[in-house]
N, C-alpha and C positions, 0 to 999 in steps of 0.2 A: 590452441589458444591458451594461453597462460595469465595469472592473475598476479595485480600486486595491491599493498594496499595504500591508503593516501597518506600513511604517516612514514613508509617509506622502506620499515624494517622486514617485511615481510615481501617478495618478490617469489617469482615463478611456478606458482602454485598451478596444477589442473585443475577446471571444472570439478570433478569428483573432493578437490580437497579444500578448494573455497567455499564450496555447498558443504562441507562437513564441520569446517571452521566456524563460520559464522563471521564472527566478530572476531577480526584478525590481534592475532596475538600478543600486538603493537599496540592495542588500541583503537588502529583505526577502520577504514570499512576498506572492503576488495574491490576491485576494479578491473576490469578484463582492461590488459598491457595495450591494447590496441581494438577500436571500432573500427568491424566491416562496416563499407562502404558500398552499395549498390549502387550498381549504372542502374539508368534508366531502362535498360533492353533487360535487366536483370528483374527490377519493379514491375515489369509488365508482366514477365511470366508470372511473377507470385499471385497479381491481382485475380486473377480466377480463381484461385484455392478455394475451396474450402475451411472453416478456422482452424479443425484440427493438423491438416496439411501445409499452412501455411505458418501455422506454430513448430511445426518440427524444419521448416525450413529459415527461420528464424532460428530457434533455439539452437540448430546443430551447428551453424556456426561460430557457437559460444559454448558447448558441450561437446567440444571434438573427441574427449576419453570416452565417450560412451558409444556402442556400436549403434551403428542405422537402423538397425532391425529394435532392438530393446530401446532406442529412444522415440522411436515411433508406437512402440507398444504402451511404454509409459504413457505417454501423449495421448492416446485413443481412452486410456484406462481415467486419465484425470478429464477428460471433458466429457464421457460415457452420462456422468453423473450429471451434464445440464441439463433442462428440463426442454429447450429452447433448442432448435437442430441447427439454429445461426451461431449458439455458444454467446455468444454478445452483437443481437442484432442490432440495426442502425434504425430509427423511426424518425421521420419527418413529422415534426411538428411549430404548427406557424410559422414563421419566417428562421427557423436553426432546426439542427437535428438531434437529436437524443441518442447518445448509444448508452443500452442497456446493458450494464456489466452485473445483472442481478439477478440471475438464471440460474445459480450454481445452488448446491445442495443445502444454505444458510443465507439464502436471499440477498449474497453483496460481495460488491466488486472481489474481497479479499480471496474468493472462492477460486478465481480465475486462476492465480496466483497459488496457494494452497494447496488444490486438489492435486496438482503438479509435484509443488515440494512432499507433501506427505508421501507418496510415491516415489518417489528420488531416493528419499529417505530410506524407505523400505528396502529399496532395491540395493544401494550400497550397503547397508548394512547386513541383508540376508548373506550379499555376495564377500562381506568381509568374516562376516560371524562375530561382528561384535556389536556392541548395545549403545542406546543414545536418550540423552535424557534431556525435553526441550526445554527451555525456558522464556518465558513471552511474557509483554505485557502488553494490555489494550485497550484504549481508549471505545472500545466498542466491539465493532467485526470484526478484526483478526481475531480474538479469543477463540471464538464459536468456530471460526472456517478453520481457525489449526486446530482444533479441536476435533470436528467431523474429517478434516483431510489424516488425521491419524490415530483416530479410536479405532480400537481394539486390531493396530496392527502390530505384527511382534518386534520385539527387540527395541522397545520406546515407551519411554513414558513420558509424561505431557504434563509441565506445570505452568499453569496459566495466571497471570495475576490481574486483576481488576480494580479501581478506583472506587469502593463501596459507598453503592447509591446514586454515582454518578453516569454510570451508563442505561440507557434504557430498557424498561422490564421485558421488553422483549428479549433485548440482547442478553440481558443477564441470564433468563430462562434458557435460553439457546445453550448456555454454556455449562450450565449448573444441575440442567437435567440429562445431563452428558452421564451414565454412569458407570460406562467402561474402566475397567480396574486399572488400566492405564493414564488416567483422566484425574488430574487435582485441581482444580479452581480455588484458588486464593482471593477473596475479598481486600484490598487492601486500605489501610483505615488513611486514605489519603488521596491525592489528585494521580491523576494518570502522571504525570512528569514525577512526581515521588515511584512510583511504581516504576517505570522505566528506567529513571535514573539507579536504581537497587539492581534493574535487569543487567545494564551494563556495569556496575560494580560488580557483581558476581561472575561476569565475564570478566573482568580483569583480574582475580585472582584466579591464575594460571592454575597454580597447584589443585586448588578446587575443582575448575573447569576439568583439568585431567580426568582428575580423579573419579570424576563422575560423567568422566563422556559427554560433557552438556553439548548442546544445539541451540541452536537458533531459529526460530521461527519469524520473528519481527521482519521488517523491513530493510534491514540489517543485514540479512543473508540476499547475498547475489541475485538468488533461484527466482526469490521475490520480484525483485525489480526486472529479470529478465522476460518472465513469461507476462510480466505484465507490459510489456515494449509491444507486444505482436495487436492487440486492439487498437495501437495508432494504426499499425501499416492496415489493419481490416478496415477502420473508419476511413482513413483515406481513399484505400480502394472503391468503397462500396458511395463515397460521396463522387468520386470520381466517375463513374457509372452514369449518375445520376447530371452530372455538370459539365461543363467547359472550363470550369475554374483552372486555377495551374498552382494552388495550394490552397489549405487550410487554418481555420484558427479552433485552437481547442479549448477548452475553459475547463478547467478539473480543481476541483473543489479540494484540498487538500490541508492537512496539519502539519505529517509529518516530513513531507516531500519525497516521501518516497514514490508515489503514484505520477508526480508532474517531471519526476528525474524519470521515468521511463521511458515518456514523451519527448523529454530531454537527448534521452540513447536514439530512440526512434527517428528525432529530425536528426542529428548527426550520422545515423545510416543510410539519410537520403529522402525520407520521408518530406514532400515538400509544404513543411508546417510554419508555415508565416511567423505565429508569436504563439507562446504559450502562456494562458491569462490564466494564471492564478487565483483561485479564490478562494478567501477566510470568512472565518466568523469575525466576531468583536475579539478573538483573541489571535491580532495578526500581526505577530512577529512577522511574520514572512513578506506582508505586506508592504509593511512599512521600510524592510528590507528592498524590497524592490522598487518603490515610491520614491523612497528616499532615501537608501543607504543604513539605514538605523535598520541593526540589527542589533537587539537589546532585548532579555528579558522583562516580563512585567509579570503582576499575577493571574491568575488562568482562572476566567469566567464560565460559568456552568451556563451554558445555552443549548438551544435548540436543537443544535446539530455538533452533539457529545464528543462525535468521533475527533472533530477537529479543536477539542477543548486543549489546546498543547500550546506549550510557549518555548519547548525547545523540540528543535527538528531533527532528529536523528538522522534523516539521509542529507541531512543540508552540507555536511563534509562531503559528498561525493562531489556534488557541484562546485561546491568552495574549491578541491584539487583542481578541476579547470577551469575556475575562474585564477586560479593562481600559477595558472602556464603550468600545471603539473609536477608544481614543486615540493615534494613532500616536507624537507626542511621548515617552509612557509606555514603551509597547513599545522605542522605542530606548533608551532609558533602560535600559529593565530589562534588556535582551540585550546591553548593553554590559556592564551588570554581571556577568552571568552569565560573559561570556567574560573578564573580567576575575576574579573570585572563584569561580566556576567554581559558584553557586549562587543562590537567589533566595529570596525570602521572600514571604510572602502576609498582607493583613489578617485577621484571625476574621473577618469579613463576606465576605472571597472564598473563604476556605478550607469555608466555608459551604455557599455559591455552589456551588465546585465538588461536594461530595459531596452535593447534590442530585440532580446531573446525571449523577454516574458512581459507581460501587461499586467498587473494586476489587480484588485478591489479589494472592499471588506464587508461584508454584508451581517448588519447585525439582526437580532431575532424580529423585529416589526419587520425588517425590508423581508426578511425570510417567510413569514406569514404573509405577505401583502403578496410575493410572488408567488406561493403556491395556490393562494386563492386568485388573483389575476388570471394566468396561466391554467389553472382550471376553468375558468367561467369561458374563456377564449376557447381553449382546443378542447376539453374535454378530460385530459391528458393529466394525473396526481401525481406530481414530483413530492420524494421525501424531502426532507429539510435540506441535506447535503447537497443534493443534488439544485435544491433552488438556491443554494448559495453559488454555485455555479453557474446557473441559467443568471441571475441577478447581476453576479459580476460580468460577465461574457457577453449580455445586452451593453452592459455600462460600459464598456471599455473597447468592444469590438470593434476590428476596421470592415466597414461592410462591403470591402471590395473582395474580400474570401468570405467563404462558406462556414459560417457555425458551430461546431460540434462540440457538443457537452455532457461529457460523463455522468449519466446515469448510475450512484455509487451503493445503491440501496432500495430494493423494496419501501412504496412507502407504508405497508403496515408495519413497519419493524418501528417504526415515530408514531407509532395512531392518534397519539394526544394533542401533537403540533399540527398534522394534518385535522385532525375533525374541529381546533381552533381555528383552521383556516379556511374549511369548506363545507361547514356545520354538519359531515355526517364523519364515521368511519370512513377509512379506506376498507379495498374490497379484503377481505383474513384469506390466503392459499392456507391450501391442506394442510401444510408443514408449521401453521401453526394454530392448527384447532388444537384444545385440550393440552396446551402446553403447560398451563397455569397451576393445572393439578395434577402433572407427574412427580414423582418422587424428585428431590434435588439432593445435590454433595456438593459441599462448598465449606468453606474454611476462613470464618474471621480473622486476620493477622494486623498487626501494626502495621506502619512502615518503617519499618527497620529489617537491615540486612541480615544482620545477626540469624535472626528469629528468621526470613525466611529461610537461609543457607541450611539452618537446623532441621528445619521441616524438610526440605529438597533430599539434605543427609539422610535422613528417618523414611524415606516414601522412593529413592529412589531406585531405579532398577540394577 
């Protein structure tokens, strides 16, 4: 399998050097050249797996450079750490199902994903004998799960940037009482899309990037959105178990679109997924994108459900290349404009196209409280914020002639304050976060400006 990326300059890459790249050198994101396609006699054997077995059967045929034995080691070694022996089980509740992507060692979906890369990581780099230096930014969970997927392993260091005071004190603690000597968390005096936007400037100065080995953690590298593909083909198997259906609809709560393009890979490898609904907070670019074609910046509202506080989507160029017949020409074209008018427009034939493919909603912070308390009094069952912006959209918008299924993206004590507004107590605290409040923290005030972080990266890095 070889990789190219969607702006067109960058072609033939292996596994090993698309996961090493990141953010392709061009500018724009990697793409494996070509999606396997499963029969269906192919589908049936997978459906018994195992997760971990089912991920290496997955992943390897997007990971062809790496041998059978060491990529099934990797694989056993990153999901070792769930707590949960389904890795991301399926639960039925009320009339849809829940799968739980919140088992991993920082209580959310990014873990799946993470505990994978950080291992990847480790292993190319031991095996090349040279060094790597991440750089991320996070509207919440990624922080904390690249954080824990590569504290204190060698040959990495980890700079982490955050939206200061807009992510929640749980999340923040997660990442801040990290204090592995490979481990910098940056507060950054601004919105996650300021912070992101600095991440990929500093990827674009080549010279820099060299210079210092950098990485990719975000959603941005491949690795991300690949192992995050294998929980469609498990949710489907495991509804399929359970049904007569002959597909699914998934509803995945998302900002940056990196999570709902996996789902994206997964129905194009065969997975039979009816529609993939979409769901925003009040800050839904995406929505409205899918709605109605208007794809346009606005300003980025502080709600409920933090992670999704974004108004530009980082993996939204992957889908843009085939929505645009896989024309890299086009895609730059269109992301110049974007960054220039700070919007896009679509033919009636693509805007077609798309609401084929995806359904979407918006759910603002009242519908998010009304659902997690609803949804409790009914099953029992505390969805965090994220996750009931999913469950909200996915009622709204479902066709009830398929089955349900709604991404579970977060522990809900990692929200405690939006959840015990909505169901007057606390959520239940796991172990992993008693006595977090009073460990030691290391973190680092910055502006947002590039400048000043590239300086600090210079000054800290390995």
């Amino acid at each position: 399998m070889r990789y190219c990326s969607t702006r067109g300059k960058i072609h033939g890459l292996s596994f090993t050097e698309a996961v090493m790249m990141g953010l392709a050198d061009d500018g724009g994101l990697l793409l494996p050249e070509k999606i396997p396609v499963l029969s269906k006699d192919e589908l049936q054997k997978l459906s018994e797996l195992p997760y971990p077995e089912l991920a290496f059967q997955v992943i390897s045929r997007y990971a062809t450079d790496i041998p059978a034995k060491n990529l099934k080691d990797l694989i056993d070694r990153s999901y070792a750490s769930f707590e949960h022996p389904q890795i991301t089980p399926l639960v039925k509740q009320d009339d849809l199902y829940i799968l739980e992507l919140f088992h991993g060692p920082t209580l959310a979906f990014k873990d799946v994903a993470l505990q994978f890369l950080g291992n990847l990581f480790e292993y190319f780099l031991l095996k090349s004998g040279q060094r790597m230096n991440i750089i991320g930014a996070t509207s919440g969970d990624t922080g904390s799960a690249a954080i824990y997927g590569v504290r204190g392993k060698k040959n990495i260091n980890i700079f982490i940037l955050h939206p200061q005071g807009r992510v929640s004190p749980i999340q923040e603690l997660q990442m801040t009482t990290v204090l592995d000597d490979n481990v910098f968390n940056l507060a950054v005096e601004g919105s996650f899309d300021d912070a992101q936007s600095i991440v990929k400037e500093i990827f674009g100065d080549l010279d820099f990037k060299e210079r210092h080995a950098l990485g990719a953690v975000n959603s941005i590298n491949w690795a991300r959105i690949l192992a995050q593909v294998v929980y469609y083909f498990y949710a489907w198997f495991r509804v399929k178990r359970e049904t007569d259906c002959s597909g699914i609809e998934v509803s995945v709560p998302t900002g940056n679109f990196g999570d709902i393009f996996a789902g994206y890979i997964a129905k194009q490898m065969g997975v039979p997924i009816s529609r993939l609904i979409l769901a925003t907070n009040s800050n839904n670019i995406l929505s409205r994108f899918i709605n109605d074609g208007d794809y346009s910046t606005a300003n980025v509202h502080h709600s409920l459900s933090p992670s999704m506080d974004i108004q530009i989507a980082s993996n939204f160029e992957r889908y843009l290349y085939y929505l645009l017949d896989c024309d890299a020409e086009k895609v730059v074209q269109a992301m110049d404009k974007f960054h220039k008018d700070g919007k896009l427009s679509f033919t009636d034939t693509q805007k077609e196209r798309v609401k084929k493919e995806f359904a979407s909603s918006s759910i603002d912070d009242n519908e998010t409280i009304e659902t997690i308390s609803t949804f409790h009094k009914k099953t029992g069952y505390t969805l965090d914020p994220h996750t009931a912006v999913g469950v909200a959209a996915g009622e709204r918008v479902r066709n009830t002639a398929y089955p349900l299924v709604c991404l579970a993206t977060a522990h809900p004590a990692k929200f405690g304050d939006a959840v015990k507004k909505a169901i007057g107590s606390d959520p239940d605290l796991p172990p992993a976060f008693i006595g977090l409040a009073s460990r030691e923290k290391k973190v680092v005030t910055i502006p947002a400006n590039m400048e000043r972080v590239k300086k600090f990266i210079s000054e800290n890095a390995i």
